[in-house]
PDB file of N, CA, C and O in Angstrom:
ATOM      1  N   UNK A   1       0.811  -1.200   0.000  1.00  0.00           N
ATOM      2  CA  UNK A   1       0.000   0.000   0.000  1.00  0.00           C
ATOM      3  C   UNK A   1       0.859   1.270   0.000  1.00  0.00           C
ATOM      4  O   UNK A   1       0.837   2.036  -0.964  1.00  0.00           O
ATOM      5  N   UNK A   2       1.645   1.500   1.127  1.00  0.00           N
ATOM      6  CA  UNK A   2       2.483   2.825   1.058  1.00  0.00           C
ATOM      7  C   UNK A   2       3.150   3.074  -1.006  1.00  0.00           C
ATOM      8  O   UNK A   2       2.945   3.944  -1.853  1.00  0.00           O
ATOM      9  N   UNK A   3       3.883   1.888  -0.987  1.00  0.00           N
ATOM     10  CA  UNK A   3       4.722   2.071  -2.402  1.00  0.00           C
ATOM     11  C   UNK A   3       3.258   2.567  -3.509  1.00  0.00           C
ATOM     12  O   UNK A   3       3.362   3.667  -4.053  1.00  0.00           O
ATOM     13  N   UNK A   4       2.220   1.892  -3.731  1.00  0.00           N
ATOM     14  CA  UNK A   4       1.159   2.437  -4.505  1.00  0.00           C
ATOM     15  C   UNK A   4       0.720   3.570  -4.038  1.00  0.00           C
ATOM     16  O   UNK A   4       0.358   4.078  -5.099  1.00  0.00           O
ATOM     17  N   UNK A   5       0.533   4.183  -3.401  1.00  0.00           N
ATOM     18  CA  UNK A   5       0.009   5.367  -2.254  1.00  0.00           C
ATOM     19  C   UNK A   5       1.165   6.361  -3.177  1.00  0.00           C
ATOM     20  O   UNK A   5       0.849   6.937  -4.218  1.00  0.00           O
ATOM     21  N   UNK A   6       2.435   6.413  -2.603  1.00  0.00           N
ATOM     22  CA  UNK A   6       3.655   6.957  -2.790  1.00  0.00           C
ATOM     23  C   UNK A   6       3.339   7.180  -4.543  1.00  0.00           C
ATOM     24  O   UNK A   6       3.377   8.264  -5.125  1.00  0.00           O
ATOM     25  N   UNK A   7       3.064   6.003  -5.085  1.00  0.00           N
ATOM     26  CA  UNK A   7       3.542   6.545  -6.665  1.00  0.00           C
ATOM     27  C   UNK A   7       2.102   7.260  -7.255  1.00  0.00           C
ATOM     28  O   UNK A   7       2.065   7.879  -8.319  1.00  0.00           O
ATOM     29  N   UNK A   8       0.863   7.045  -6.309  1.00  0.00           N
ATOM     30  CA  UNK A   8      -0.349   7.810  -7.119  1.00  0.00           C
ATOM     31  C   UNK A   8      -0.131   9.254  -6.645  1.00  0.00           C
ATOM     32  O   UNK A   8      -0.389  10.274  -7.283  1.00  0.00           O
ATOM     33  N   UNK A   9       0.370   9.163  -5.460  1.00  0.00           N
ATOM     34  CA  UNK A   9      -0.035  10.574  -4.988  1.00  0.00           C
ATOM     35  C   UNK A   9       1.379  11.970  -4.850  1.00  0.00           C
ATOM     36  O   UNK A   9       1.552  13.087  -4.363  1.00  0.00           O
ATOM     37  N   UNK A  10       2.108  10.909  -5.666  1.00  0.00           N
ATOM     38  CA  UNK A  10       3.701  12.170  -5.229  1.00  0.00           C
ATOM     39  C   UNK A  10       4.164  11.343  -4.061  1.00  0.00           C
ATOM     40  O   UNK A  10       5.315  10.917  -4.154  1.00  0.00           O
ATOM     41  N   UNK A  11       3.729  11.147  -3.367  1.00  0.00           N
ATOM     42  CA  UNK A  11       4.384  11.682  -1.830  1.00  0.00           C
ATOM     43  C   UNK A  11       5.662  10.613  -1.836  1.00  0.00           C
ATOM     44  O   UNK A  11       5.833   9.665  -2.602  1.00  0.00           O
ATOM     45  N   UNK A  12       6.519  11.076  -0.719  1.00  0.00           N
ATOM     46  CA  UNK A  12       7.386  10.369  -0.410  1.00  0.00           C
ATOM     47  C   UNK A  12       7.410   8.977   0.286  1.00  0.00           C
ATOM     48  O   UNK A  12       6.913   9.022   1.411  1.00  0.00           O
ATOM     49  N   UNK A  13       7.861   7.752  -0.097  1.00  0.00           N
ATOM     50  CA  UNK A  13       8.045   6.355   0.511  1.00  0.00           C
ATOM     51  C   UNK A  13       8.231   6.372   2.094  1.00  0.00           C
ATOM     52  O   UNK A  13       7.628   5.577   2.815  1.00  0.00           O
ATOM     53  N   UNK A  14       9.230   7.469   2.647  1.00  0.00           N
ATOM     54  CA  UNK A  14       9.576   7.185   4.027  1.00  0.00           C
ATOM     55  C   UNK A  14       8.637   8.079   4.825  1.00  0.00           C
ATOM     56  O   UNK A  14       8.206   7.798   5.943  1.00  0.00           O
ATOM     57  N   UNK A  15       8.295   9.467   3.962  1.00  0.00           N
ATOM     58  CA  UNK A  15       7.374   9.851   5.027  1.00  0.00           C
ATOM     59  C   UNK A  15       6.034   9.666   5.212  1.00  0.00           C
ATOM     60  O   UNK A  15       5.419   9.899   6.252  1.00  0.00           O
ATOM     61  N   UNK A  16       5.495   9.151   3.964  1.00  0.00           N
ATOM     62  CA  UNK A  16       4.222   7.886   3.865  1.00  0.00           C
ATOM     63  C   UNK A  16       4.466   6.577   4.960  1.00  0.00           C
ATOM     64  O   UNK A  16       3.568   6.034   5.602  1.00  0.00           O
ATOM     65  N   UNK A  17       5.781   6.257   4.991  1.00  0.00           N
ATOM     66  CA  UNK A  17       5.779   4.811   6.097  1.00  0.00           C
ATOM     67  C   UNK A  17       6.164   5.628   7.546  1.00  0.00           C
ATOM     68  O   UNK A  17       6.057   4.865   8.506  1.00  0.00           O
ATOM     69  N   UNK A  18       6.507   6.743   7.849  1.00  0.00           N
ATOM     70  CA  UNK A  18       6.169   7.101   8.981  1.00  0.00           C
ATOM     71  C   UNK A  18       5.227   7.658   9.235  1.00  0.00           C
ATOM     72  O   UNK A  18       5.098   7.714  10.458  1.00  0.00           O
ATOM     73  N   UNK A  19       4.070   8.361   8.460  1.00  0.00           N
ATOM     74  CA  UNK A  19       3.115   8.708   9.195  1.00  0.00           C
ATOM     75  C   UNK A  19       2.068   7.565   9.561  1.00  0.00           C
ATOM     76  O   UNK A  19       1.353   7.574  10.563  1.00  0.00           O
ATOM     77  N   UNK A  20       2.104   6.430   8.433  1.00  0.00           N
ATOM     78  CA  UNK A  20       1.790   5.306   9.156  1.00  0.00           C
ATOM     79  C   UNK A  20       1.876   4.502  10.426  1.00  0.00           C
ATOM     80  O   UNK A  20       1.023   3.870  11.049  1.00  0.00           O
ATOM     81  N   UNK A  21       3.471   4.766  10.673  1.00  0.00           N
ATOM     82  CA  UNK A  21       3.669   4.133  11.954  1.00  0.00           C
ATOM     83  C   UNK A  21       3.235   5.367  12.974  1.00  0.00           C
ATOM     84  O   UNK A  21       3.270   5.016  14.153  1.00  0.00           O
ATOM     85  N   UNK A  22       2.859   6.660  12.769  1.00  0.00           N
ATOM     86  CA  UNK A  22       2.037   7.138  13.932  1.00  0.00           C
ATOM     87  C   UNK A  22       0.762   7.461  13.780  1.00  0.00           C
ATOM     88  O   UNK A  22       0.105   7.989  14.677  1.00  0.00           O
ATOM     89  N   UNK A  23       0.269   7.145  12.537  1.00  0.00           N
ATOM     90  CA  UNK A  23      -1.411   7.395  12.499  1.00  0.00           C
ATOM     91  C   UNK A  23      -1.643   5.791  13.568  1.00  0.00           C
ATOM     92  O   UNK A  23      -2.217   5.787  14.657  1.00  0.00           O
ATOM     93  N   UNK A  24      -1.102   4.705  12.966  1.00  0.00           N
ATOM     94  CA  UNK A  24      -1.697   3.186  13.487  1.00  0.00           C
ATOM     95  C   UNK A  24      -1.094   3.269  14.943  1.00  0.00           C
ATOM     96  O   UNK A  24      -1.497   2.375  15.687  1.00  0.00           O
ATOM     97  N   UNK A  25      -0.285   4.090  15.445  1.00  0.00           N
ATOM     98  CA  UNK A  25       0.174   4.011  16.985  1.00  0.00           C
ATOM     99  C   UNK A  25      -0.959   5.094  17.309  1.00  0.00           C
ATOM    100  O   UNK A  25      -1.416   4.837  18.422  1.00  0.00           O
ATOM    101  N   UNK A  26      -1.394   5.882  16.908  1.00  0.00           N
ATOM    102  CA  UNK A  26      -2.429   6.900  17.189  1.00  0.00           C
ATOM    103  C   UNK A  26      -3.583   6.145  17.468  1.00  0.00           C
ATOM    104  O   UNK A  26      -3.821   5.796  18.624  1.00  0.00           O
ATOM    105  N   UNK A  27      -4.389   5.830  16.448  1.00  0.00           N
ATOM    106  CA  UNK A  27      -5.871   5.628  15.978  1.00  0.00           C
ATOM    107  C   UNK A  27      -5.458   3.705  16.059  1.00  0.00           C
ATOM    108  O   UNK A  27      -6.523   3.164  16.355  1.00  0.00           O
ATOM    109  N   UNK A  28      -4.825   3.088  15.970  1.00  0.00           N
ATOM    110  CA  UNK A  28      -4.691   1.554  15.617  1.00  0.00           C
ATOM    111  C   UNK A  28      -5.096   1.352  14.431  1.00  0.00           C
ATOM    112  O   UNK A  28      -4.727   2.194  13.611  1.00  0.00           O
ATOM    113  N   UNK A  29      -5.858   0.352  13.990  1.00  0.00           N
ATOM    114  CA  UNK A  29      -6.734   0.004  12.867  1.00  0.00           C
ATOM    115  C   UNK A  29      -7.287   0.800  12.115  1.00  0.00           C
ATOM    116  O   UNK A  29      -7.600   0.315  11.028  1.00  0.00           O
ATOM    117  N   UNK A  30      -7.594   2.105  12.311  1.00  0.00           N
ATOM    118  CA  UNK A  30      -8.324   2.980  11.809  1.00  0.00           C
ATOM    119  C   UNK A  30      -7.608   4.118  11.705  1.00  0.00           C
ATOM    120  O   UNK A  30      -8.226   5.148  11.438  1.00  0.00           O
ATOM    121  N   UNK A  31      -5.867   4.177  11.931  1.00  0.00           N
ATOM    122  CA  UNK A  31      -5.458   5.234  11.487  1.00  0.00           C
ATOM    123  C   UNK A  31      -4.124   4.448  10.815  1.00  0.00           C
ATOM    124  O   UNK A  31      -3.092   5.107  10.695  1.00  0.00           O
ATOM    125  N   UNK A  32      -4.141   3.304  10.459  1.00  0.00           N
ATOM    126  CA  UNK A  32      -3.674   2.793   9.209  1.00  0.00           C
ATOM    127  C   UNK A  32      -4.556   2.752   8.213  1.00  0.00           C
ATOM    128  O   UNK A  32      -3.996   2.711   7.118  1.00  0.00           O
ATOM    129  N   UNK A  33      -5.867   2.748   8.163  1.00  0.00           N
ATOM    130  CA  UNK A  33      -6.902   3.237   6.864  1.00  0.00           C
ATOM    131  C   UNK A  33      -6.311   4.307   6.941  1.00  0.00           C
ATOM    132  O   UNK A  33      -5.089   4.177   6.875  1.00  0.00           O
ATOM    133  N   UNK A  34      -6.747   5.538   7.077  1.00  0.00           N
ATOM    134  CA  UNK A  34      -7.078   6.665   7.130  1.00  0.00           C
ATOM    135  C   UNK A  34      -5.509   7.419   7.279  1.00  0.00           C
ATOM    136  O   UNK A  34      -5.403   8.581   6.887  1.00  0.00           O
ATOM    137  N   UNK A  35      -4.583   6.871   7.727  1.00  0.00           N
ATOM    138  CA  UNK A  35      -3.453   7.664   7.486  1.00  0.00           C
ATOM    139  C   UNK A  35      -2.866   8.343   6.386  1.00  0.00           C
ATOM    140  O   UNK A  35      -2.778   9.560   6.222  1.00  0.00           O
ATOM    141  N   UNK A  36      -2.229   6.848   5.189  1.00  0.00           N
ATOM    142  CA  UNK A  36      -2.274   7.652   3.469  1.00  0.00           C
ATOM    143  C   UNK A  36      -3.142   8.428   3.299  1.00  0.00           C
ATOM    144  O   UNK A  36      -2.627   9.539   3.169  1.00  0.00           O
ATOM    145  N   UNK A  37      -4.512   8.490   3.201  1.00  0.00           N
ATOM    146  CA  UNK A  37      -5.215   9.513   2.599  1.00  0.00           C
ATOM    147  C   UNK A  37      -5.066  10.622   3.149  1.00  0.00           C
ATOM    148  O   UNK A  37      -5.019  11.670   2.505  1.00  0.00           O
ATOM    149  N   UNK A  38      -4.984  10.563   4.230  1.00  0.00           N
ATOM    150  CA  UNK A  38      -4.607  11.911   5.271  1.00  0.00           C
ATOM    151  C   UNK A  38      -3.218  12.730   4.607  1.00  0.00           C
ATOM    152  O   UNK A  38      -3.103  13.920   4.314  1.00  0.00           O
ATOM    153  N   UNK A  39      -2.241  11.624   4.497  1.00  0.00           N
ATOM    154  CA  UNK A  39      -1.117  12.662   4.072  1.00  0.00           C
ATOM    155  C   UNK A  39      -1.092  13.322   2.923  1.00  0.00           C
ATOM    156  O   UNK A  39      -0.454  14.370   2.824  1.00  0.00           O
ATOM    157  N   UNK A  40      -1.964  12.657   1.630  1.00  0.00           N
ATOM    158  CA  UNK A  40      -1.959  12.877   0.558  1.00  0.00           C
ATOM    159  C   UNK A  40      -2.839  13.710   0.362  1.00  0.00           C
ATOM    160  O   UNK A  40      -2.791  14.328  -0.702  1.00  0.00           O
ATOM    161  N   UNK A  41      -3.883  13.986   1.286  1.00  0.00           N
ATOM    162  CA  UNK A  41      -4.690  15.551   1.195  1.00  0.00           C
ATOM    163  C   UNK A  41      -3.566  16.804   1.947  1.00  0.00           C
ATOM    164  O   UNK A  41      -3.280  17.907   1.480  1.00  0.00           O
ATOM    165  N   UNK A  42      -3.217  16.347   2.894  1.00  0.00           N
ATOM    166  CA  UNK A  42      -1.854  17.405   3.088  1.00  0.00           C
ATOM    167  C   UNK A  42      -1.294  17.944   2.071  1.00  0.00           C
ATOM    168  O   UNK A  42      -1.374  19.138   1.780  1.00  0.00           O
ATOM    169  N   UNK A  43      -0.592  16.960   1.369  1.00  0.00           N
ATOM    170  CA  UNK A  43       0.435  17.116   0.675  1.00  0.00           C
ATOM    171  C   UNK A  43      -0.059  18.135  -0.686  1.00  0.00           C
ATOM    172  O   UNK A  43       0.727  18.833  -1.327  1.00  0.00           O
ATOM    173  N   UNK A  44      -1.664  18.020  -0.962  1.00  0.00           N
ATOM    174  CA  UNK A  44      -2.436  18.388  -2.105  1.00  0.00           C
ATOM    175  C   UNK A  44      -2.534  19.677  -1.612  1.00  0.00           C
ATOM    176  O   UNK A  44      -2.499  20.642  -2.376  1.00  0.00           O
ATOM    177  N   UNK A  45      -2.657  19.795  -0.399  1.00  0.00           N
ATOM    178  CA  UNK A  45      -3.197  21.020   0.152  1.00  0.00           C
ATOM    179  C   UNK A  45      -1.944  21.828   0.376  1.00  0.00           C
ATOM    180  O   UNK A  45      -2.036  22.958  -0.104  1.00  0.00           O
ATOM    181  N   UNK A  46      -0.678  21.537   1.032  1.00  0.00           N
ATOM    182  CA  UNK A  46       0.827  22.068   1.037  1.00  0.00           C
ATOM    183  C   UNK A  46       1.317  22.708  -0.470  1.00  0.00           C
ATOM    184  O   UNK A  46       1.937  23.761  -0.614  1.00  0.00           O
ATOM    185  N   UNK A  47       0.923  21.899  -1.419  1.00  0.00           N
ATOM    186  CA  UNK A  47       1.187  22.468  -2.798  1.00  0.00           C
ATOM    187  C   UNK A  47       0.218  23.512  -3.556  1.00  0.00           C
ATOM    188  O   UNK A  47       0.492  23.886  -4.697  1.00  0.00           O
ATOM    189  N   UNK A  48      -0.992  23.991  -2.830  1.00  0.00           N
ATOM    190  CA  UNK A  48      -1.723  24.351  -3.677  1.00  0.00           C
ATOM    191  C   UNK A  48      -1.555  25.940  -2.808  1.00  0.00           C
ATOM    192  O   UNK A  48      -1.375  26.992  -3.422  1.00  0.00           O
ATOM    193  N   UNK A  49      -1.662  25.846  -1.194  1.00  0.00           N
ATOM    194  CA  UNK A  49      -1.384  27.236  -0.806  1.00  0.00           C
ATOM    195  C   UNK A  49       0.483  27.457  -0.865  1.00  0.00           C
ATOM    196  O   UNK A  49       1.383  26.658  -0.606  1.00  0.00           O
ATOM    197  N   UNK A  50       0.520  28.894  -1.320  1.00  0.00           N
ATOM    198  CA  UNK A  50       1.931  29.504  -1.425  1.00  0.00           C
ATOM    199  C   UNK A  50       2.513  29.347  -0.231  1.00  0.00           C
ATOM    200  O   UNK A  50       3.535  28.679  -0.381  1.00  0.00           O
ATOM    201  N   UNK A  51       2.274  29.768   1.317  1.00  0.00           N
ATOM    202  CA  UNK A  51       2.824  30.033   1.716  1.00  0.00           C
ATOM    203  C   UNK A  51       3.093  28.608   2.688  1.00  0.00           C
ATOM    204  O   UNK A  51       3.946  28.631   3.575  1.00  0.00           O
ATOM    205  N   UNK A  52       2.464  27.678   2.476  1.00  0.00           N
ATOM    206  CA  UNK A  52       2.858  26.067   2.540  1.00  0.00           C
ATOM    207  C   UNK A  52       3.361  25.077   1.389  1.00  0.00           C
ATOM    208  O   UNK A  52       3.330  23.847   1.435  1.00  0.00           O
ATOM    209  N   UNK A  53       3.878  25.961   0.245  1.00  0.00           N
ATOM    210  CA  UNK A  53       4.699  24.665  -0.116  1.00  0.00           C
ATOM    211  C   UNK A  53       6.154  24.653  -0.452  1.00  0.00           C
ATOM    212  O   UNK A  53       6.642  24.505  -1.572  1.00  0.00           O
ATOM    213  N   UNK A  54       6.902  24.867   0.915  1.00  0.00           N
ATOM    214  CA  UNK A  54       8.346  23.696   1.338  1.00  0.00           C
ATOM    215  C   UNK A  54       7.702  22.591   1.939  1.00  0.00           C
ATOM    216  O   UNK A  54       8.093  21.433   1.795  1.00  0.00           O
ATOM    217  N   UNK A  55       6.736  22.922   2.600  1.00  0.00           N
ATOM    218  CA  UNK A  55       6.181  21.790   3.258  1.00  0.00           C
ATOM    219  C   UNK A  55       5.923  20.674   2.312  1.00  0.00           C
ATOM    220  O   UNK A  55       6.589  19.640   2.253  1.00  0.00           O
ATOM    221  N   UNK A  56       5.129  20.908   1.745  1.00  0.00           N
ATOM    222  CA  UNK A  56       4.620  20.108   0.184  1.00  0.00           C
ATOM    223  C   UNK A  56       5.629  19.499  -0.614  1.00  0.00           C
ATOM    224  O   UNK A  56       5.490  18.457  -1.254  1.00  0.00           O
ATOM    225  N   UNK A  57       6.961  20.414  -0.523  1.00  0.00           N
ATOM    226  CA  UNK A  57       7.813  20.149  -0.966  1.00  0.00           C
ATOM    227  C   UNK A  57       8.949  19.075  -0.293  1.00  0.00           C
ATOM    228  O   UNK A  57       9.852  18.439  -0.836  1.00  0.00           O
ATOM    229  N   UNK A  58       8.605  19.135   0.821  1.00  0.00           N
ATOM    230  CA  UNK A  58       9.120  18.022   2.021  1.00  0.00           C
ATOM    231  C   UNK A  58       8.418  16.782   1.837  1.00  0.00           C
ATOM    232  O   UNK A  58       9.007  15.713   1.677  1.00  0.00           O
ATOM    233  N   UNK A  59       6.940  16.928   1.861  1.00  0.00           N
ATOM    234  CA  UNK A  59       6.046  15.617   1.664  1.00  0.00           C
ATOM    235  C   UNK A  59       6.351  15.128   0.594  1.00  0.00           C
ATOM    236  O   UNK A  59       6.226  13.906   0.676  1.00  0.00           O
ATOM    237  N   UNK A  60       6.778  15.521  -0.637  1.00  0.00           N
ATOM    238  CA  UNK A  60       6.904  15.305  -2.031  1.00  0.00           C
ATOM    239  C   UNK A  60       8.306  14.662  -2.161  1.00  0.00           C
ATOM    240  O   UNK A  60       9.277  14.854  -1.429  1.00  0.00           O
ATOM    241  N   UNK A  61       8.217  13.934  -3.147  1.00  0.00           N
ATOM    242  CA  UNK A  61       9.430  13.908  -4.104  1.00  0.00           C
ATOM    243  C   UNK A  61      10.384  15.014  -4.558  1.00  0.00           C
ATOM    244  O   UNK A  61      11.298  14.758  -5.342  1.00  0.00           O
TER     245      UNK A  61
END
């Protein structure tokens, strides 16, 4: 999942597999669903406002 996640959405491999390991230490079961999508609306959202995207640019490739 992360590696497919990673190549639909931009984002980066390691910081896709760490926000995993703290959405699922967060939420358990339900914040390994819900984690990828979470970062990848970040990451959509980091790139689209100006004055958030290094950030975007951090989440990204």
């Amino acid at each position: 999942m992360p590696w497919l996640q990673s190549r639909f959405a931009g984002v980066n491999s390691a910081v896709l597999f760490i926000s995993l390991l703290f959405f699922g230490w967060l939420w358990g079961v339900w914040g390994l669903l819900l984690g990828a999508p979470l970062v990848a609306i970040a990451k959509v959202i980091c790139e689209r406002v100006d004055s958030l995207k290094p950030i975007g640019a951090l989440l990204g490739r």
